[in-house]
Legacy VTK file of the C-alpha trace (Angstrom):
# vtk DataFile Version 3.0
C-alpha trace
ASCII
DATASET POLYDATA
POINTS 187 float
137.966 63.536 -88.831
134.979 65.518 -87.989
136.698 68.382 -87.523
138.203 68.189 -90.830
135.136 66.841 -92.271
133.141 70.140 -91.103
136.302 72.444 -92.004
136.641 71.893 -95.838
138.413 75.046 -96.212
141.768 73.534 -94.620
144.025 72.349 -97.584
144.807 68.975 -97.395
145.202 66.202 -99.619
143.386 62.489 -99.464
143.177 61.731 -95.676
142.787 57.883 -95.246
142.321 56.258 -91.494
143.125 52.927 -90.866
142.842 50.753 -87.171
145.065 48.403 -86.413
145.591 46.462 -82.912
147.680 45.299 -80.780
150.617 48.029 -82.325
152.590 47.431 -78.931
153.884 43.624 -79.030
154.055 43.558 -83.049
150.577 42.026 -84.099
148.407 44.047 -86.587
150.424 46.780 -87.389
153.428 44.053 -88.959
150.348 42.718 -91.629
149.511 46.246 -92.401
149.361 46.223 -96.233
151.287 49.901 -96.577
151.315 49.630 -100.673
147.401 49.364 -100.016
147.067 52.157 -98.233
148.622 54.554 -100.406
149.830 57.176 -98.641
152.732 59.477 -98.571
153.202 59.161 -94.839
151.650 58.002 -92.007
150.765 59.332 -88.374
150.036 56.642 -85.344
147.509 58.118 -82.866
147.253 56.452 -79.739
146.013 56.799 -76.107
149.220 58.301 -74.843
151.659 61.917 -75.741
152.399 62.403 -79.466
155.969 61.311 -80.575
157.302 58.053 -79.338
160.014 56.185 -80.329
159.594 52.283 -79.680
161.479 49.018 -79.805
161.989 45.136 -78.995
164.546 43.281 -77.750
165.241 39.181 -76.820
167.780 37.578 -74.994
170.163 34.515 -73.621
172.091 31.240 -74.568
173.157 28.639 -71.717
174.690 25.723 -70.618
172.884 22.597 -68.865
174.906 20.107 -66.739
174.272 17.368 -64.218
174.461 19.076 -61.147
174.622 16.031 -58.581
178.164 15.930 -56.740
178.494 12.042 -56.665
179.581 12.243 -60.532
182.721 13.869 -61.068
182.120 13.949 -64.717
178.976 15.226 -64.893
179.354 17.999 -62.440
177.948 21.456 -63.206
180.987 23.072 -61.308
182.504 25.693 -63.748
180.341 24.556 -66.550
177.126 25.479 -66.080
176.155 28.833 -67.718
172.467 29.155 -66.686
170.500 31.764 -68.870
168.251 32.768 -66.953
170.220 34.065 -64.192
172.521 36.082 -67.049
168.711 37.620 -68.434
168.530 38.495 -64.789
171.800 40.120 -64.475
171.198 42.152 -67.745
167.942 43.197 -66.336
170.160 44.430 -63.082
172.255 46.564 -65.114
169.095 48.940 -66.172
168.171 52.015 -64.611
165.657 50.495 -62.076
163.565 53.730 -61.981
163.218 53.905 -65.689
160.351 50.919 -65.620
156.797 51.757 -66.385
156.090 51.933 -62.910
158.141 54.634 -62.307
157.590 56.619 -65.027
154.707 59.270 -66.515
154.387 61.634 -68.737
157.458 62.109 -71.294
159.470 60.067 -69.571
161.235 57.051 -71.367
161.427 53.736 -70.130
162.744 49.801 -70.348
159.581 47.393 -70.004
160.385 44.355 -69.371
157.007 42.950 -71.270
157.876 38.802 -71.149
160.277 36.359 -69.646
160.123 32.405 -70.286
162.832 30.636 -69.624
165.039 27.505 -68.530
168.830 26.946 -67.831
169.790 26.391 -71.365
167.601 29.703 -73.217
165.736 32.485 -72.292
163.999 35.040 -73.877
163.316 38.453 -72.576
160.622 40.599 -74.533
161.074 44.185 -73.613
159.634 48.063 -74.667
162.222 50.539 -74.836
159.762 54.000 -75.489
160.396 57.530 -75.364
159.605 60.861 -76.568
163.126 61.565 -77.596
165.155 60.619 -80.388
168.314 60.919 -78.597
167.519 59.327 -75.109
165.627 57.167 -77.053
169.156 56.165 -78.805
170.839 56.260 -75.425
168.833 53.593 -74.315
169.848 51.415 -77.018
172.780 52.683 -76.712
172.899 51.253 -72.912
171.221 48.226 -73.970
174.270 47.207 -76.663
176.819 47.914 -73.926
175.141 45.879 -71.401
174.962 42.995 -74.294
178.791 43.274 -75.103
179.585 42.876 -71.043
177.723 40.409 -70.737
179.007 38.360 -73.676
182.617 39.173 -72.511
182.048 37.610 -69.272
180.169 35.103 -70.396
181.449 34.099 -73.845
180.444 35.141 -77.601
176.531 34.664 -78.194
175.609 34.235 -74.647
173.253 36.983 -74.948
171.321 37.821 -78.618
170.267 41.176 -79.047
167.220 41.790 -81.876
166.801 44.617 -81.623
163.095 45.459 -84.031
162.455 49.549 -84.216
158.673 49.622 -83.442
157.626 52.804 -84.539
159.216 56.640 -84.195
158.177 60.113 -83.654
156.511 60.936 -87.122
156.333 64.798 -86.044
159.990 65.231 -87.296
159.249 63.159 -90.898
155.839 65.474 -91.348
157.094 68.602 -90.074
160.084 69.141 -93.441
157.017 68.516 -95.370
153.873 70.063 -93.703
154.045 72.811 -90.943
152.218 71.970 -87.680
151.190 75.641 -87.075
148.994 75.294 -90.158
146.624 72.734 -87.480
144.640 74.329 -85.349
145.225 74.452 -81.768
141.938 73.130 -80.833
139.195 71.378 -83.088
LINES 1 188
187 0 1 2 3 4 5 6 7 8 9 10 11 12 13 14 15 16 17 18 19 20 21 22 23 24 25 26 27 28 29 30 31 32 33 34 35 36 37 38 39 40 41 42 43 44 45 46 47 48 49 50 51 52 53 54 55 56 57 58 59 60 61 62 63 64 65 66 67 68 69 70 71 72 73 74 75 76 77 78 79 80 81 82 83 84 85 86 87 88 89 90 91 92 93 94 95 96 97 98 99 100 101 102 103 104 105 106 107 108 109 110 111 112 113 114 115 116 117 118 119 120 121 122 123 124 125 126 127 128 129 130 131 132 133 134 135 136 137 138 139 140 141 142 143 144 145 146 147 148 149 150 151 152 153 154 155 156 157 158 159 160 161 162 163 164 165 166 167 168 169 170 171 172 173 174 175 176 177 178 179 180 181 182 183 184 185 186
């Protein structure tokens, strides 16, 4: 802002600037009044690389059952579909390198951000990011395959995917509409 504060000779329209927190799980950024704002478009800075692509995802239905063997009719044999260890099986199936903790720079990656759970629901929170609109899509891609296995094995609505598209690269909205080589390098 300084630099474009000191530099009125760049043509620009109205710049606003507006902070929100917590952009990553959904708080702040969801009660962002947009019609308020009044802007054409909109470009998140953040600590990390420009251009993200970001989204959430929940998880799992089961079945509770008495598991003590002296009552034949309540017996969890064959029965029992506990939902945790199905949100554990989907979280199996993902590439196990492509976690936060194996990642850096441009590279994408599944967080697995929160887990509660008990035989009969769970819910898995997770961050799918990266810098790239198609292995950003792949990953969802993976994610809706995994889903559909799982509720094949398992039975129809075992496993819920919502999935809730946090926030995109905005350098390939602005870039149609405003050339980046008219920003300097450097401030």
């Amino acid at each position: 802002m300084e630099y474009l504060i000191g530099h009125p000779e760049i043509k620009r329209g109205k710049v606003r600037i507006a902070f929100t927190p917590d952009e990553e799980i959904g708080r702040g950024a969801d009660r962002f009044d947009v019609k308020k704002f009044s802007a054409d478009f909109a470009y998140t800075i953040d600590g990390g690389g420009i251009g993200r692509y970001n989204m959430k995802l929940q998880c799992c239905q089961g079945k509770n059952y008495h598991t003590g063997a002296e009552r034949a009719s309540g017996s969890a044999k064959n029965r029992m579909k506990n939902s945790m260890l199905i949100a554990m099986e989907l979280n199996s199936m993902l590439p196990s390198f492509e976690t936060p903790e194996h990642t850096e720079n441009y590279e994408g990656f599944y967080h697995l951000a929160e887990l509660t759970g008990s035989v009969e629901s769970t819910s898995m929170n997770y961050i799918l990011r990266d810098h790239d609109k198609n292995r950003f899509d792949r990953k969802k891609e993976l994610l809706i395959k995994i889903v559909d296995h799982l509720n094949l094995k398992y039975g129809q609505r075992t496993v819920k995917l919502i999935m809730v598209d946090q926030y995109y690269n905005m350098k390939e909205k602005i870039e149609p509409v405003f050339s980046m080589s008219t920003w300097p390098s450097k401030p």
